[in-house]
Every structure is written in structure tokens, then in C-alpha cells.
ZAFI-527299 format. One line per field, with one value per atom (N, C-alpha, C, O): x, y, z; residue in three letters; residue number from 1. Coordinates in nm, 3 decimals, always signed. Example, Ala and Ser with C-alpha at 12.3 -4.5 7.8 and 13.67 -1.06 7.14 Angstrom:
BEGIN
c1 = [+1.319:+1.230:+1.320:+1.424:+1.285:+1.367:+1.290:+1.341]
c2 = [-0.569:-0.450:-0.330:-0.332:-0.225:-0.106:+0.003:+0.114]
c3 = [+0.780:+0.780:+0.780:+0.846:+0.708:+0.714:+0.787:+0.804]
type = [ala:ala:ala:ala:ser:ser:ser:ser]
seq = [1:1:1:1:2:2:2:2]
This chain:
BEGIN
c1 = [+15.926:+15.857:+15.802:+15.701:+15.884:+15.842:+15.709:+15.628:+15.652:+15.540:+15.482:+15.423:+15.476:+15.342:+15.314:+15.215:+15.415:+15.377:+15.281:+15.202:+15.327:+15.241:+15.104:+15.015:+15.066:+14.947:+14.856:+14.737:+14.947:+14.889:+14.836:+14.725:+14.943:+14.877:+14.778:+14.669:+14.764:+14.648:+14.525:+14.419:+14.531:+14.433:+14.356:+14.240:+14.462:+14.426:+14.318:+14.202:+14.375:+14.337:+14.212:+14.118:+14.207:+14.060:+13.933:+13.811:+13.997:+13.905:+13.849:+13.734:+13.949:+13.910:+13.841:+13.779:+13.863:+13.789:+13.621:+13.533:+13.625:+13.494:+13.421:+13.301:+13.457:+13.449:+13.402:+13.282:+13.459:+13.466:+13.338:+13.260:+13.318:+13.224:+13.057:+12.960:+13.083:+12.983:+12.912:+12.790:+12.974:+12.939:+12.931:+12.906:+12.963:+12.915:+12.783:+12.716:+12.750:+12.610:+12.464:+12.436:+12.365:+12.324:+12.207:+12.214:+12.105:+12.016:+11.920:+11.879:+11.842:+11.713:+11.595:+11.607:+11.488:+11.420:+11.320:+11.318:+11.215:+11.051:+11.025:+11.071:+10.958:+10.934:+10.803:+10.776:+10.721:+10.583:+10.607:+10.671:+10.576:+10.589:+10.528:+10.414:+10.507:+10.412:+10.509:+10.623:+10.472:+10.496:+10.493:+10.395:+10.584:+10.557:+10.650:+10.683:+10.677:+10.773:+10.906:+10.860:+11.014:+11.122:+11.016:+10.994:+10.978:+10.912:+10.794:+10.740:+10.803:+10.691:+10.738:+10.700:+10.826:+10.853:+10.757:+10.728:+10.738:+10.681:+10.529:+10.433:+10.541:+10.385:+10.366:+10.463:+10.226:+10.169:+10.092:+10.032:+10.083:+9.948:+10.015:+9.935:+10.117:+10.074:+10.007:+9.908:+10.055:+9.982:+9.815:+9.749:+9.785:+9.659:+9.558:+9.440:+9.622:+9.620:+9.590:+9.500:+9.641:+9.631:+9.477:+9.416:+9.407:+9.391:+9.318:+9.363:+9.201:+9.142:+9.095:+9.089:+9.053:+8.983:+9.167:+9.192:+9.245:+9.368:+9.443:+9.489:+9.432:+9.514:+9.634:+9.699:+9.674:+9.825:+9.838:+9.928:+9.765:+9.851:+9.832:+9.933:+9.684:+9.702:+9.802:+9.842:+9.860:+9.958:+10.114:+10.206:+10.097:+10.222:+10.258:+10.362:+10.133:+10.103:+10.172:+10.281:+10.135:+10.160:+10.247:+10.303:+10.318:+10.481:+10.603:+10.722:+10.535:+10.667:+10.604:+10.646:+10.500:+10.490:+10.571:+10.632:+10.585:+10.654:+10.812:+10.886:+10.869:+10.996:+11.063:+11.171:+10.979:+11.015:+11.023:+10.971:+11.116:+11.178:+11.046:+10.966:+11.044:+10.989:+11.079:+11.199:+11.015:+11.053:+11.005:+10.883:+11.060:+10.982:+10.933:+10.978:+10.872:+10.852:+10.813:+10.713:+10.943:+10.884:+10.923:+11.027:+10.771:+10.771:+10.810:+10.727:+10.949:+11.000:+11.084:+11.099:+11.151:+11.261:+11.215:+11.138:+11.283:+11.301:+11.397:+11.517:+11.347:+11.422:+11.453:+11.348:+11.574:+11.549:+11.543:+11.576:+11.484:+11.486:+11.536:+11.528:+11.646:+11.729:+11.690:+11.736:+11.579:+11.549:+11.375:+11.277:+11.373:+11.303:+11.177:+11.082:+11.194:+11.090:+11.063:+11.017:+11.086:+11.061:+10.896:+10.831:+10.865:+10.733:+10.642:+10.670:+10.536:+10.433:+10.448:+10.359:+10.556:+10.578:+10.486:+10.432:+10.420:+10.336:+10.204:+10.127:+10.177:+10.017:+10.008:+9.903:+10.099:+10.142:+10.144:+10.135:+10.154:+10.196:+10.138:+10.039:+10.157:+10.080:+9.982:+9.906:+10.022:+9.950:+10.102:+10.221:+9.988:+10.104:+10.105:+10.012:+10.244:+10.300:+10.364:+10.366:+10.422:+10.469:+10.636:+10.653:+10.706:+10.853:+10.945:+10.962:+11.002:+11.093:+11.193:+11.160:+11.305:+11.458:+11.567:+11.567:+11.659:+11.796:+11.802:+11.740:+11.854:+11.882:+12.051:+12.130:+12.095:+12.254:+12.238:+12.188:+12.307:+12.304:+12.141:+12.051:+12.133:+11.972:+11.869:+11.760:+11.941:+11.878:+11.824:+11.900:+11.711:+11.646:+11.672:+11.687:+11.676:+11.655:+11.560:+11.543:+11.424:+11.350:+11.288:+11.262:+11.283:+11.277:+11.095:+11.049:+11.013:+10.899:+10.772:+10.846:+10.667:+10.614:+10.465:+10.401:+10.404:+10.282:+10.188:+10.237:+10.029:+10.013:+9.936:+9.866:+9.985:+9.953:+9.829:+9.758:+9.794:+9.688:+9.628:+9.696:+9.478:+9.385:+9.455:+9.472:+9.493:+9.488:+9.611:+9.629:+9.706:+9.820:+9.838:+9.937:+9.734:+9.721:+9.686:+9.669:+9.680:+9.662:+9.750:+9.850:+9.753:+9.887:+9.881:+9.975]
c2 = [-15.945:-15.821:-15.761:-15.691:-15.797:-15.733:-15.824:-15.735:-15.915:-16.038:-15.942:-15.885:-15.891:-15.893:-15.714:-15.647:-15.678:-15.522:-15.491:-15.399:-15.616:-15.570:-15.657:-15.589:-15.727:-15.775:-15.652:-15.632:-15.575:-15.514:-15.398:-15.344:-15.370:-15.260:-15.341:-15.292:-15.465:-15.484:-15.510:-15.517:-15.523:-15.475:-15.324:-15.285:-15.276:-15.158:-15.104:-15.063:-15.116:-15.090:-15.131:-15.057:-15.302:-15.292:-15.271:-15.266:-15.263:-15.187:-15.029:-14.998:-14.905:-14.860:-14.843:-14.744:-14.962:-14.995:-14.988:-14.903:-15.107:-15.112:-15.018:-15.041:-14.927:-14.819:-14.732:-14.703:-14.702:-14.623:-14.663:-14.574:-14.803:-14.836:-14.806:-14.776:-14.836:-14.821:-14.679:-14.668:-14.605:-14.444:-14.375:-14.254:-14.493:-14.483:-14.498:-14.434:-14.613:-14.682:-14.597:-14.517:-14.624:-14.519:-14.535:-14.648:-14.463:-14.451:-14.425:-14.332:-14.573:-14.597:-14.452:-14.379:-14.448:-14.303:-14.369:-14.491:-14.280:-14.285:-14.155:-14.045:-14.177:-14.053:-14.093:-14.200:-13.985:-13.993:-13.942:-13.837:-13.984:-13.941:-14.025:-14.018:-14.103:-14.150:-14.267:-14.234:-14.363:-14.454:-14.440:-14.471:-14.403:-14.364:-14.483:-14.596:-14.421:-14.529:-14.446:-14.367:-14.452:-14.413:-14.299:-14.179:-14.363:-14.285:-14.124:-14.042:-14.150:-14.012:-13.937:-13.821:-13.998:-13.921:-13.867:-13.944:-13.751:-13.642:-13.635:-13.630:-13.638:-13.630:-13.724:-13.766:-13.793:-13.883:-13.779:-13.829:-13.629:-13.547:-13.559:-13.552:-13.570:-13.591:-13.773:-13.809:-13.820:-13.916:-13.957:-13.999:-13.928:-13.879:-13.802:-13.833:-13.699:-13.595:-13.682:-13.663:-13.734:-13.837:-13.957:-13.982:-14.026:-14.073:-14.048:-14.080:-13.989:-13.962:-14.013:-13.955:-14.181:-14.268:-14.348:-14.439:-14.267:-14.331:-14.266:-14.157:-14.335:-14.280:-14.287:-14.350:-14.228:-14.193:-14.355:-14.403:-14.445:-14.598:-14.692:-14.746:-14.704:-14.717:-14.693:-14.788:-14.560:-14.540:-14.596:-14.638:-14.576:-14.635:-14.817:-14.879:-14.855:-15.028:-15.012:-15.066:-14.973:-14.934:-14.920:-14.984:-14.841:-14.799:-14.871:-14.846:-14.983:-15.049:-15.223:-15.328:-15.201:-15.324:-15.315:-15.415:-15.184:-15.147:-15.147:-15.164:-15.117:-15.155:-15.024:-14.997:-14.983:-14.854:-14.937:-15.046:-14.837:-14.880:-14.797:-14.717:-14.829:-14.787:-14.676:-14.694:-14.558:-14.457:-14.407:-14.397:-14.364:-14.249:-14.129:-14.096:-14.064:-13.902:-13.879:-13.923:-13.767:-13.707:-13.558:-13.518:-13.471:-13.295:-13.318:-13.364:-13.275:-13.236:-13.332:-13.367:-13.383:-13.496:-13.636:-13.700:-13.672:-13.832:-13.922:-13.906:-14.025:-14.104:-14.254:-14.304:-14.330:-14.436:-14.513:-14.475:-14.659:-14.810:-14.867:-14.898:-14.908:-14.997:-15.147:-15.219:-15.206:-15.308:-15.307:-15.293:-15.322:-15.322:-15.415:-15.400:-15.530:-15.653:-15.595:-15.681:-15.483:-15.494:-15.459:-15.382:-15.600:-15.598:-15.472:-15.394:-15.463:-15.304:-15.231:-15.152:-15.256:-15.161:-15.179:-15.073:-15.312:-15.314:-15.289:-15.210:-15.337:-15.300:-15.200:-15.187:-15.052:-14.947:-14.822:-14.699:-14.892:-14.778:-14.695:-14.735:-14.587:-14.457:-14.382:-14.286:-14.487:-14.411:-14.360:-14.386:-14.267:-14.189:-14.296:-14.369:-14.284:-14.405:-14.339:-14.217:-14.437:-14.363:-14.495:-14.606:-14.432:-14.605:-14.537:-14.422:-14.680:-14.643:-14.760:-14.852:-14.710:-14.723:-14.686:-14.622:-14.665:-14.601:-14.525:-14.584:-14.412:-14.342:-14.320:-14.305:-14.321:-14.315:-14.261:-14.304:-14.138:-14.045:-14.020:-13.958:-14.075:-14.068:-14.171:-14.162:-14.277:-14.413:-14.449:-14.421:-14.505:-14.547:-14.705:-14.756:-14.796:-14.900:-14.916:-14.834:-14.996:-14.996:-15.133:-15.252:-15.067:-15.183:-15.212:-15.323:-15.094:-15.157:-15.051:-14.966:-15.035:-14.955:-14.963:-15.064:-14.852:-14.900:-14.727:-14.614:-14.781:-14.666:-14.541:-14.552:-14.421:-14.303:-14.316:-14.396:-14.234:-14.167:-14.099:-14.050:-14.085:-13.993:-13.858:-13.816:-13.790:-13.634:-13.635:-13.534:-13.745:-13.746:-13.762:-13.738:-13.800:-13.824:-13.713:-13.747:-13.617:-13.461:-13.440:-13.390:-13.467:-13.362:-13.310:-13.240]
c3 = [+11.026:+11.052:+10.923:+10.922:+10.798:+10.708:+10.692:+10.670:+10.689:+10.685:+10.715:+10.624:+10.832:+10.937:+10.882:+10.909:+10.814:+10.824:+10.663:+10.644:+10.547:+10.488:+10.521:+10.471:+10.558:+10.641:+10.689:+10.663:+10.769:+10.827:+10.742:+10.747:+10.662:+10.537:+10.489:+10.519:+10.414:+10.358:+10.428:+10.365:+10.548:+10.604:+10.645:+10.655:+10.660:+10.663:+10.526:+10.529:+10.457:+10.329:+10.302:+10.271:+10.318:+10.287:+10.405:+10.386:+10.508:+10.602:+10.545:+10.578:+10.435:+10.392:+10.247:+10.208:+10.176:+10.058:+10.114:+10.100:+10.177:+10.299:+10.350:+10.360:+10.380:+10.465:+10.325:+10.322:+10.245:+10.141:+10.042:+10.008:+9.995:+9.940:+9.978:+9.909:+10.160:+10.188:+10.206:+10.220:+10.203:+10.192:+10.107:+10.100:+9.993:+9.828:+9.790:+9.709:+9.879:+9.828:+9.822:+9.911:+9.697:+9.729:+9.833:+9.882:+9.884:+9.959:+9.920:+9.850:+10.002:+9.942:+9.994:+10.093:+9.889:+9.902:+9.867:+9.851:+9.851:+9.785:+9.710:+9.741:+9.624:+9.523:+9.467:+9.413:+9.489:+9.417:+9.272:+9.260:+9.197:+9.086:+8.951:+8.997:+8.816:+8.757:+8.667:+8.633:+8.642:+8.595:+8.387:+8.319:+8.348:+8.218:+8.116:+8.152:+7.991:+7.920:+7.826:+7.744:+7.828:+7.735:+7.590:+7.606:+7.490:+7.396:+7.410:+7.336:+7.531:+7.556:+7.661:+7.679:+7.739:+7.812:+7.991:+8.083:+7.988:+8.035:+8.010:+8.086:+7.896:+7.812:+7.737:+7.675:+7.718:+7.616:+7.525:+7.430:+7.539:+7.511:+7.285:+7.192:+7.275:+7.078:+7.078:+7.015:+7.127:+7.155:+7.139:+7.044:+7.262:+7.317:+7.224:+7.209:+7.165:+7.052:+6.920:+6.838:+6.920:+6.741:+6.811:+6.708:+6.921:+6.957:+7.087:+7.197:+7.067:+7.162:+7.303:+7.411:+7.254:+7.398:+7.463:+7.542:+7.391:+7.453:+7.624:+7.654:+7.668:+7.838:+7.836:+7.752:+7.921:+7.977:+7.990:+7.920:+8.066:+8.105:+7.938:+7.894:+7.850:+7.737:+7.644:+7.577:+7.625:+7.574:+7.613:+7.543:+7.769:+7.788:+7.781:+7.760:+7.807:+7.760:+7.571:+7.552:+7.505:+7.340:+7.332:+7.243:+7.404:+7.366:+7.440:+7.423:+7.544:+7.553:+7.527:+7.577:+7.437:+7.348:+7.243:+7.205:+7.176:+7.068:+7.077:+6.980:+7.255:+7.243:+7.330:+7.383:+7.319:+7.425:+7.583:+7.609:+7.689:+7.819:+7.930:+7.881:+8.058:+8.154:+8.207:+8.226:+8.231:+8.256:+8.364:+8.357:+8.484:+8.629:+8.591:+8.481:+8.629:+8.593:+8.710:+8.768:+8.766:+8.894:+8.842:+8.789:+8.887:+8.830:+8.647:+8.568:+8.608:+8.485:+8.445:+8.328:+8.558:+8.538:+8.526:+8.598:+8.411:+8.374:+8.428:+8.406:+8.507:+8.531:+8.444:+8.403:+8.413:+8.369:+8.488:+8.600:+8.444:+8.554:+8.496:+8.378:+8.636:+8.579:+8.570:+8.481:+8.690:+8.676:+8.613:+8.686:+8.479:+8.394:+8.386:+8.308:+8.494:+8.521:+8.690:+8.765:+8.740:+8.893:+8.863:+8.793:+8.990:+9.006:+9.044:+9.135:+8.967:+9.014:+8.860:+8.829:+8.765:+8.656:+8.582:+8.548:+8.521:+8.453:+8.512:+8.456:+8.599:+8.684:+8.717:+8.780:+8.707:+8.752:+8.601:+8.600:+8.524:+8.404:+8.351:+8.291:+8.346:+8.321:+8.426:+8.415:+8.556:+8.679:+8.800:+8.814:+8.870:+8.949:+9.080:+9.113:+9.147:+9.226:+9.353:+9.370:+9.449:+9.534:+9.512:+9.563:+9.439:+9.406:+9.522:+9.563:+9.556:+9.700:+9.591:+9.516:+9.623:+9.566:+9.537:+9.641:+9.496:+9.496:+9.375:+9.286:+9.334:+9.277:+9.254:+9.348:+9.084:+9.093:+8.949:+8.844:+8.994:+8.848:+8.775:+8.831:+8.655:+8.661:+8.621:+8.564:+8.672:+8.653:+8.799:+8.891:+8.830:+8.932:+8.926:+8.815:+9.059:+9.121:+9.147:+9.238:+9.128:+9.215:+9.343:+9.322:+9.447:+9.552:+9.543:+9.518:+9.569:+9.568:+9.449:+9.398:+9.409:+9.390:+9.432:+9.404:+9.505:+9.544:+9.476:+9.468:+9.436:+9.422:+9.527:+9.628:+9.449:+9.541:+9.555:+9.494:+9.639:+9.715:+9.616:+9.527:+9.617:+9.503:+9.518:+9.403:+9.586:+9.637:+9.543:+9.476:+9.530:+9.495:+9.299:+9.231:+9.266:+9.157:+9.037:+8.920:+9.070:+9.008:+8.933:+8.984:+8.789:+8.730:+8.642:+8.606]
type = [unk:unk:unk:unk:unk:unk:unk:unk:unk:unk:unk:unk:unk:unk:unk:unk:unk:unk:unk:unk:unk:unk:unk:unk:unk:unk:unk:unk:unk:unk:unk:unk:unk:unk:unk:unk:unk:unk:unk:unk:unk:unk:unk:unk:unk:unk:unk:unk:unk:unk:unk:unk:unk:unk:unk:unk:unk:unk:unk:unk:unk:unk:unk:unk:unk:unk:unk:unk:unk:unk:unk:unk:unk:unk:unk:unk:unk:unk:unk:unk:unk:unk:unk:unk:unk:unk:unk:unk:unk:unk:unk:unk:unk:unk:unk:unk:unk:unk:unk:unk:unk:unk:unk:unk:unk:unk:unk:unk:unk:unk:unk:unk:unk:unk:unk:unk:unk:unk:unk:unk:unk:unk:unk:unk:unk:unk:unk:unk:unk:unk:unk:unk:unk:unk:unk:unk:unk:unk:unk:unk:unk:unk:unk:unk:unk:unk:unk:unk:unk:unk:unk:unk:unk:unk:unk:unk:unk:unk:unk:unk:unk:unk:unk:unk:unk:unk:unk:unk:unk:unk:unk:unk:unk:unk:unk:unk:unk:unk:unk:unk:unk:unk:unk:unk:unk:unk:unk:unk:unk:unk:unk:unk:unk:unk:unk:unk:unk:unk:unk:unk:unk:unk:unk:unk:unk:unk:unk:unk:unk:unk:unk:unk:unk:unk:unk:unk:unk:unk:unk:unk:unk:unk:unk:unk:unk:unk:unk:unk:unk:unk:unk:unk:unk:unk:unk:unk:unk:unk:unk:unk:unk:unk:unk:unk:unk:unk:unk:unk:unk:unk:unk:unk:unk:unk:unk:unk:unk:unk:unk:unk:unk:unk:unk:unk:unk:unk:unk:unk:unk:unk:unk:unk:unk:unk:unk:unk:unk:unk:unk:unk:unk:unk:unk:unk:unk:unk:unk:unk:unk:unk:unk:unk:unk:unk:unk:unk:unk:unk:unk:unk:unk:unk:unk:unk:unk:unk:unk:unk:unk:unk:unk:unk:unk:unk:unk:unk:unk:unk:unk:unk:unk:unk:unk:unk:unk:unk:unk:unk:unk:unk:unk:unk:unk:unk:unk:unk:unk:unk:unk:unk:unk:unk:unk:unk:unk:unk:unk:unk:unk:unk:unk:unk:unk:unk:unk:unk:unk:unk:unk:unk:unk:unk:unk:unk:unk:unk:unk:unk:unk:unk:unk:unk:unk:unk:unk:unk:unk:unk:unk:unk:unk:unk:unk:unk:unk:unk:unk:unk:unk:unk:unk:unk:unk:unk:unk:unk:unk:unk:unk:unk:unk:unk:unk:unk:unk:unk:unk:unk:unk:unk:unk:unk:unk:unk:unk:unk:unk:unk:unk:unk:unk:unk:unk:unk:unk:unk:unk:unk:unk:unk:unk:unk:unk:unk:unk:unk:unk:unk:unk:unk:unk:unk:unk:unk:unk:unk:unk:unk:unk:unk:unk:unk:unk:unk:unk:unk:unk:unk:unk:unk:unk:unk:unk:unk:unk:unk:unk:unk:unk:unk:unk:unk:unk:unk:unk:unk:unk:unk:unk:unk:unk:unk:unk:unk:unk:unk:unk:unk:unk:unk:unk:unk]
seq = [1:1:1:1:2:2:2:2:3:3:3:3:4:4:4:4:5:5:5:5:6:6:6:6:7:7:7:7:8:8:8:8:9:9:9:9:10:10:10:10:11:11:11:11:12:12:12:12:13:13:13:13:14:14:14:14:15:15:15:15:16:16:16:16:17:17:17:17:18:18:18:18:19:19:19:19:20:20:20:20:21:21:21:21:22:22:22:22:23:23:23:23:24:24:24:24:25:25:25:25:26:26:26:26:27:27:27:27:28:28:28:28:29:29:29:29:30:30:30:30:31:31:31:31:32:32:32:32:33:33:33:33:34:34:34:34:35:35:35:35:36:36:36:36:37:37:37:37:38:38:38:38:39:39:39:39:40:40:40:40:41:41:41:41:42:42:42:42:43:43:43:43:44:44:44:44:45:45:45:45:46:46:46:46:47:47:47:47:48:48:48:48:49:49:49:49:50:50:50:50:51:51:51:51:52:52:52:52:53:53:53:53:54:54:54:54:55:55:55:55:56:56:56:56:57:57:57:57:58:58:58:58:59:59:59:59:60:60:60:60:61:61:61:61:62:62:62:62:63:63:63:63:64:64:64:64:65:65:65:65:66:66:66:66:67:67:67:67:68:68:68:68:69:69:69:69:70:70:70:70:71:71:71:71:72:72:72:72:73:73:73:73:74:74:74:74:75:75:75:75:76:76:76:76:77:77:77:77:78:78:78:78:79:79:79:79:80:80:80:80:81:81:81:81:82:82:82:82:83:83:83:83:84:84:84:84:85:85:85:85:86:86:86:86:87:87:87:87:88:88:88:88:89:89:89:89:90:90:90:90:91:91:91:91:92:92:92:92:93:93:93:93:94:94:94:94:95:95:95:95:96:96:96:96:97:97:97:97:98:98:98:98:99:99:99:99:100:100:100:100:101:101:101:101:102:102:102:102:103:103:103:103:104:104:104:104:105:105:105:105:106:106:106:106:107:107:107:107:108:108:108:108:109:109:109:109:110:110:110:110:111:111:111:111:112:112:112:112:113:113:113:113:114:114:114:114:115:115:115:115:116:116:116:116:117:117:117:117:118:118:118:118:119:119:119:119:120:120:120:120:121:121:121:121:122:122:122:122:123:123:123:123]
């Protein structure tokens, strides 16, 4: 009897590991927001500023040739990516996007990125 009773606890248990993990996980979203790089942030404008015929996606091509990371910008907030080769980042950079993926603390996942809508591209 004693066999079968811790059996039964360890099942129990990981029925709630299970249970528990999965209500951890995070949930996939979409967020319009712009495709930028670690070094600028928010703004390319000192950038831009030193460098006139330079763009928001120019600059951000420059700065993660130089070694700088891919960064989200949605409104004020910076996000990091965690997967750094997900397809759309480079054909995407320095333009505004619509990325669908998980969010955990303040690093982004990303599952896909496609870009926004003109109306959407205002900032």
C-alpha cells in the first residue's frame, strides 16, 4: 500500500507541475509598434541629426552591423528580442510592424512580423 500511495502522490504532483506550467506560459499577442536596434533605442533623431539623407531603417541597418541587438518599440517602451535571427527583422528594420509573439518580463519572442498598414505608420 505504501507502493501505490506514493505513486499516487507523484502523480498527483505532476499533474500539478503540468497544470501549473501551463498557466505560466506566456501568451501569444500582436503589437504594432517599429522595428528598431539596442543603440538608439526610441530615437535615431542624434543620429539622423549628425547625418542627414540617413533613415530610421538606414540607421538601424548601421547599428546592428556595428554590433548593436534588434530592439521593439511600442509608444515609449523598449522591448528586447529574444530570437535575434526571427525572420521579418532584417527586411523590417526601422519600419513600423504589426510582431505577434510572447512577451516575458521585457524581452519579446517573436512568432511572425508583418508590416503595418500606411495609416499605421505615423510616428
Amino acid at each position: 500500500m505504501g507502493m501505490l500511495s506514493r505513486s499516487s502522490s507523484a502523480f498527483a504532483l505532476a499533474i500539478i507541475v503540468i497544470t501549473t506550467s501551463g498557466s505560466a506560459a506566456a501568451e501569444t499577442q500582436t503589437w504594432i509598434g517599429r522595428i528598431s536596434d539596442s543603440k538608439c533605442g526610441r530615437s535615431h533623431a542624434s543620429m539622423i541629426g549628425r547625418e542627414k539623407r540617413l533613415t530610421d531603417r538606414g540607421c538601424t541597418e548601421r547599428c546592428i552591423e556595428a554590433g548593436a541587438k534588434y530592439v521593439f518599440v511600442v509608444d515609449d517602451a523598449v522591448y528586447q528580442i529574444a530570437n535575434q535571427n526571427a525572420k521579418g527583422l532584417t527586411s523590417h528594420a526601422g519600419r513600423t510592424v504589426a510582431l505577434t509573439g510572447t512577451l516575458t518580463g521585457d524581452t519579446m519572442t517573436v512568432s511572425t512580423i508583418k508590416r503595418a498598414g500606411k495609416k499605421l505608420e505615423k510616428h
